[in-house]
C-alpha positions as MATLAB code, in Angstrom:
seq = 'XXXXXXXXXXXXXXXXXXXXXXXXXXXXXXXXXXXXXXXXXXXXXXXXXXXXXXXXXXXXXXXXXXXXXXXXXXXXXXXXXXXXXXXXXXXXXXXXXXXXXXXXXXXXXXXXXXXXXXXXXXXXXXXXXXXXXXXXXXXXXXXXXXXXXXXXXXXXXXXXXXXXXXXXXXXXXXXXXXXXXXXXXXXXXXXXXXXXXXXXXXXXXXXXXXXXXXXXXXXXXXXXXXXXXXXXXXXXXXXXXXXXXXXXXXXXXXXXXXXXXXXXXXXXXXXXXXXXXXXXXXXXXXXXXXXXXXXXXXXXXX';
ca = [
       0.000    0.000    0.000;
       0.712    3.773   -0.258;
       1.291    6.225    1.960;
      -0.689    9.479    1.943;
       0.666   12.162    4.340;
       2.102    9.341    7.497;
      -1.622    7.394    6.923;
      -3.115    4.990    4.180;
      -4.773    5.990    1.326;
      -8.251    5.760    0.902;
     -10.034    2.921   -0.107;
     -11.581    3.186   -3.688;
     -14.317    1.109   -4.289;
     -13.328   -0.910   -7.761;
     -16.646    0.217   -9.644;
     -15.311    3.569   -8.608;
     -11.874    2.896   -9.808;
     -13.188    2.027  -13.256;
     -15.658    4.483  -14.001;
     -12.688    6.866  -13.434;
     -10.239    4.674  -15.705;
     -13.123    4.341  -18.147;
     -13.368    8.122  -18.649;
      -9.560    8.761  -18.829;
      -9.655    5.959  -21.829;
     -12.492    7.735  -23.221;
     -10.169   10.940  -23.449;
      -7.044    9.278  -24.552;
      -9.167    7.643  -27.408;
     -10.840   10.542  -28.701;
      -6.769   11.895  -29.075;
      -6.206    8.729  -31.308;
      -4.108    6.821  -28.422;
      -5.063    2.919  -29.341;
      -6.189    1.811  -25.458;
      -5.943   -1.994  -24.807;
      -6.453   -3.405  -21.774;
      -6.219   -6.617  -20.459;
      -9.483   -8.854  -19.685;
      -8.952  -11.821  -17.958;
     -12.013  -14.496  -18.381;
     -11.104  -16.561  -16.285;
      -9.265  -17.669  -13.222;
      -6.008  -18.682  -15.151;
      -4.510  -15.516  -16.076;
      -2.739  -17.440  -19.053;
      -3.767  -20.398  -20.674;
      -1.118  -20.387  -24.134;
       2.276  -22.184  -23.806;
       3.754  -18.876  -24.003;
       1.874  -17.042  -21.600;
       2.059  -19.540  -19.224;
       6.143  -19.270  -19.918;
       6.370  -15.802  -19.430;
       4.231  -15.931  -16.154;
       6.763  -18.929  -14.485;
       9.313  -17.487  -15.685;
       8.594  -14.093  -13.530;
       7.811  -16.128  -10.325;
      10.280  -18.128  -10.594;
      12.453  -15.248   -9.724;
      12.788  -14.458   -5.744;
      13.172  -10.632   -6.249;
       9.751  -10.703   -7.647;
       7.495  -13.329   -4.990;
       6.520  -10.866   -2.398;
       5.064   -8.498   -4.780;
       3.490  -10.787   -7.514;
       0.081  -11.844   -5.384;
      -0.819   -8.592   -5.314;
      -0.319   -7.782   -8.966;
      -2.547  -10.440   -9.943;
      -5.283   -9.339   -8.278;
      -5.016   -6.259   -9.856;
      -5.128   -8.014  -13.180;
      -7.574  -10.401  -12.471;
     -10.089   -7.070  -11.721;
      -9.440   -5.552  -14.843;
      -7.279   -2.505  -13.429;
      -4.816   -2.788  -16.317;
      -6.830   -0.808  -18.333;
      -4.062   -0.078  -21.291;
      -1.203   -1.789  -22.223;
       1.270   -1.352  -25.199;
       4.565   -3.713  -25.985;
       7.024   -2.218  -28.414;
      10.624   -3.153  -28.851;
      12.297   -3.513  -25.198;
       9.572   -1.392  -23.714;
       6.568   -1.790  -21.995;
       4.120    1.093  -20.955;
       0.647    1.006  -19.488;
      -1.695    2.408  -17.297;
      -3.301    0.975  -14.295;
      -6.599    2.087  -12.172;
      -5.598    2.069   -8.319;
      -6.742    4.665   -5.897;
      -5.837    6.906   -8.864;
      -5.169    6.114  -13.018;
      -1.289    5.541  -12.483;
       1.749    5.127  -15.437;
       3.608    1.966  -15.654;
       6.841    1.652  -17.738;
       8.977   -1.128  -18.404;
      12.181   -1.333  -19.744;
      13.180   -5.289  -20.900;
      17.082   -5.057  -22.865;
      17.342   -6.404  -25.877;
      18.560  -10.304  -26.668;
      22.666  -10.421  -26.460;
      23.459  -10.998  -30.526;
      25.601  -13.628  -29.543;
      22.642  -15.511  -27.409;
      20.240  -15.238  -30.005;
      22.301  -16.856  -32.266;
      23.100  -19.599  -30.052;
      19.135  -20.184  -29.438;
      19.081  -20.034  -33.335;
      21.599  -22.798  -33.600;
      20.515  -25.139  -30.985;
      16.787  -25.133  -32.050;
      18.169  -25.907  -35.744;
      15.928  -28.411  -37.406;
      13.148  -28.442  -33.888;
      10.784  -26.224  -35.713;
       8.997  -26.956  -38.846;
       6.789  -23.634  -39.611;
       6.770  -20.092  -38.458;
       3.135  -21.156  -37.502;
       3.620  -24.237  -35.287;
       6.518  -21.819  -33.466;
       3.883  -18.740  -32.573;
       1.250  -21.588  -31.284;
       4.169  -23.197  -28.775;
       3.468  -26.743  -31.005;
       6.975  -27.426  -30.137;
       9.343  -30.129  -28.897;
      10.189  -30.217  -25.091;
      13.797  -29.750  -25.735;
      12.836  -26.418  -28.060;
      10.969  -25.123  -25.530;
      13.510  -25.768  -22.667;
      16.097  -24.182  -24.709;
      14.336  -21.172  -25.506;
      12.945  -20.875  -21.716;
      16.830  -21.488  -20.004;
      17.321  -19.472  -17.389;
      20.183  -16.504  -18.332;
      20.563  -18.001  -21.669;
      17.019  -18.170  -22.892;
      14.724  -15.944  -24.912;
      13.256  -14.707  -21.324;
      14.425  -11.392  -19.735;
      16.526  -11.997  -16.201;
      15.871   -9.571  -13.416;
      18.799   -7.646  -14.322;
      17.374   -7.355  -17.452;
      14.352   -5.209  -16.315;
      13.841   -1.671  -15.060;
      10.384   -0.549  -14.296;
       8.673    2.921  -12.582;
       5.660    3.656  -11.533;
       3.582    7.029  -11.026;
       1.916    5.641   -7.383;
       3.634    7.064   -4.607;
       4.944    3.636   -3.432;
       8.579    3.215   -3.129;
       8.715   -0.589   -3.219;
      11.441   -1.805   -5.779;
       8.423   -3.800   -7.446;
       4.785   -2.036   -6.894;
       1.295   -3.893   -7.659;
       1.076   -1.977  -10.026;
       4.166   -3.428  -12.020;
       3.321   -6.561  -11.114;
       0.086   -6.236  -12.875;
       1.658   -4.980  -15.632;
       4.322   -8.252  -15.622;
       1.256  -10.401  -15.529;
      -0.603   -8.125  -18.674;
       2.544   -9.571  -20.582;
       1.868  -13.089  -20.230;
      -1.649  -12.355  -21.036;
      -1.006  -10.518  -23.859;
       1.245  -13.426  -25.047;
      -1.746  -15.663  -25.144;
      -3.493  -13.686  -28.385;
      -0.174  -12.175  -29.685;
       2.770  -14.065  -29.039;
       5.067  -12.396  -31.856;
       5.144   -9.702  -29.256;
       7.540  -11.664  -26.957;
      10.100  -11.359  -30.146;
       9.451   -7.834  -30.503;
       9.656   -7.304  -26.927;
      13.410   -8.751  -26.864;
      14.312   -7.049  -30.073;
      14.695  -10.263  -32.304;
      13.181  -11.771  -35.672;
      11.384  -15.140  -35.117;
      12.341  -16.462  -38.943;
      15.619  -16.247  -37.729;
      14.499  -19.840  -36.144;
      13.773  -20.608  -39.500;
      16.548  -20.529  -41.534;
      17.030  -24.261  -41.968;
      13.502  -23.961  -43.931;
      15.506  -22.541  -46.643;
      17.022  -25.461  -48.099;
      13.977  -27.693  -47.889;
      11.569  -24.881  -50.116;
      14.282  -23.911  -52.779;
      13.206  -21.016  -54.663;
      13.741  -22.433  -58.503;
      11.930  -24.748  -59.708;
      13.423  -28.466  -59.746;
      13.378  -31.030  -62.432;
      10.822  -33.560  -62.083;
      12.008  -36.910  -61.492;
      13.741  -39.496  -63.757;
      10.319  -41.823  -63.236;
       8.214  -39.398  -64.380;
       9.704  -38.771  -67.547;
       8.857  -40.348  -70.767;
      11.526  -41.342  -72.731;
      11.152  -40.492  -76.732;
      10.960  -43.631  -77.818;
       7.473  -44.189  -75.267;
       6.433  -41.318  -77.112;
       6.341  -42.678  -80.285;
       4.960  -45.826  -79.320;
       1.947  -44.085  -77.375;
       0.998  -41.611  -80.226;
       2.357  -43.774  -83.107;
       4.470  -41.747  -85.150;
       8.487  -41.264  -85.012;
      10.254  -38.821  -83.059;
      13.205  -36.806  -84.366;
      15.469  -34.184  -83.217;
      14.583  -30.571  -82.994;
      11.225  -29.645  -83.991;
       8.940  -32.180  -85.586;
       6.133  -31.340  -88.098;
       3.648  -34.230  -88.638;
       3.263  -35.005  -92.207;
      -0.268  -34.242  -93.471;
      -1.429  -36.999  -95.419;
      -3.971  -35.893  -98.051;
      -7.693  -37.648  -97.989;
      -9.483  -38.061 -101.483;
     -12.731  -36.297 -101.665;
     -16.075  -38.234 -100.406;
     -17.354  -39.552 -103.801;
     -21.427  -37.707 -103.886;
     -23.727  -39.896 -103.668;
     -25.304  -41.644 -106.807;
     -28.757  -40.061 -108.238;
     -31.725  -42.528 -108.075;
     -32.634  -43.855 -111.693;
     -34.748  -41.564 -113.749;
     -38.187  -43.893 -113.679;
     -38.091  -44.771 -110.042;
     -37.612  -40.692 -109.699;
     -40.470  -40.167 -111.499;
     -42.166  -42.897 -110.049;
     -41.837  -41.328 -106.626;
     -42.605  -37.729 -107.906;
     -46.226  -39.088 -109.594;
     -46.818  -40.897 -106.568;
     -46.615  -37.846 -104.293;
     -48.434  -35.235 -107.046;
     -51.617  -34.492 -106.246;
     -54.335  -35.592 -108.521;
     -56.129  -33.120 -110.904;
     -59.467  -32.126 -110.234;
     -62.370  -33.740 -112.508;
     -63.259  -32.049 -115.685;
     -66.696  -30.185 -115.206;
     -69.873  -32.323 -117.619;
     -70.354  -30.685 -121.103;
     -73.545  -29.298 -121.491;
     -76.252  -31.518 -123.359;
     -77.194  -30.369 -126.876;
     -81.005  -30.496 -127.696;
     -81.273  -32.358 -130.490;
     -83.050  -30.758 -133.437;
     -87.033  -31.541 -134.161;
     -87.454  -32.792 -137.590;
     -89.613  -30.067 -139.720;
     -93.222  -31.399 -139.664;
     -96.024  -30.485 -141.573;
     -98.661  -28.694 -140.348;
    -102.293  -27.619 -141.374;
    -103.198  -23.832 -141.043;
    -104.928  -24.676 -137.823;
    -101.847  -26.184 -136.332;
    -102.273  -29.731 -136.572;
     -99.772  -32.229 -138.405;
    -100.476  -33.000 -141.369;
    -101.162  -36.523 -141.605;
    -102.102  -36.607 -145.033;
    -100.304  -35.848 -148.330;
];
């Protein structure tokens, strides 16, 4: 705890504590500052192989155990309410009885370490992937967790302040922040390389003979041999470019015309047949001149 004047400081209720943190992020978003807290879900604070590495690794230091309980209450609350890792820095912002600054300082891989971790883990790691999701051997991860000689930061290796008025060589509020880191680590765990100022491929280089950048030739198997070639498309194969001869076709003959009388035969039997001729008209037939009396009547005698 604090001090304030010989006494305590007040108690701050925690609902109290974060409305005030909420409306300090409010300000420092509207300025374009990218806040990011850390939200725990759970009891576990980390649950990724390298969260859970970072987080052992900072308790298993004794200049740290007194302190540590406390800071993971903090973070367990949700009183880290910002946190930013950037190359061998760490800053944040924590609610307490007031919104305080948190900085850490982590130096930077030795050159000559980090290319002994490259060497020894040689061959361990198959894919950038499989390294950021901790799918890795036990001896990979031992060497890259090794105590002084490992990809984690020593205690000599970190400096740390706080704006709270306690003069502790670790505050909660550091501690809180130590934990955010392994947190953190559980979403983005590139930022443990960026952290220590080193490139991740660099665990990679052995990939570089086993994806060659040229394409090979394809195997002796799978090539067919000229001579299968002419065999499978039945023609012969000669050096350089080959034309195929063009071998010309005589034209289809037409076909033969029926015979004249079955064509006509066919054409009358299809033809439609004439209409009737209409009846001539009957011719009366001419009376024979007879010889009649004055009165009218034929003349019977001569």
């Amino acid at each position: 705890m604090s001090y304030y004047g010989g006494g305590w400081a007040p108690y701050v209720p925690v609902a109290e504590r974060r409305r005030k943190a909420e409306l300090e992020m409010a300000k420092l978003r509207k300025k374009g500052h990218p806040v990011s807290p850390i939200v725990i879900t759970g009891r576990a604070i980390a649950t990724t192989v390298w969260g859970k590495a970072w987080c052992d690794t900072m308790e298993g230091y004794g200049d740290y155990e007194n302190r540590l309980p406390r800071g993971r209450t903090y973070v367990r609350n949700g009183s880290v309410v910002d946190l930013q890792i950037k190359p061998r820095e760490v800053t944040a912002m924590v609610s307490g009885s007031s919104l305080y600054k948190v900085a850490v300082t982590i130096a930077a891989v030795a050159k000559p370490q980090w290319q002994s971790i490259c060497r020894d883990c040689a061959g361990g790691i198959d894919s950038l992937v499989e390294l950021l999701q901790g799918r890795l051997s036990k001896g990979v991860m031992e060497r890259l967790c090794r105590r002084n000689k490992g990809l984690f930061p020593t205690p000599s290796q970190i400096h740390f302040s706080c704006s709270c008025p306690d003069h502790a060589s670790m505050c909660k509020h550091v501690a809180a922040v130590l934990y955010g880191v392994g947190a953190r680590l559980d979403h983005q765990p590139e930022l443990l390389f960026r952290l220590r100022d080193v490139d991740e491929k660099d665990l990679l280089t052995h990939l570089d003979a086993a994806v060659p950048l040229a394409p090979t030739a394809p195997a002796a198997g799978k090539v067919l041999d000229s001579d299968d070639l002419s065999a499978l498309f039945g023609f012969e194969m000669a050096g350089g470019d080959v034309v195929p001869e063009v071998v010309p076709t005589a034209p289809a003959k037409p076909a033969k015309r029926a015979a004249k009388g079955v064509a006509v035969k066919a054409k009358a039997k299809v033809a439609p047949e004439p209409p009737p001729a209409p009846p001539k008209p009957r011719q009366k037939k001419a009376k024979p001149d007879l010889d009649l009396t004055p009165d009218g009547y034929v003349k019977w005698w001569k």
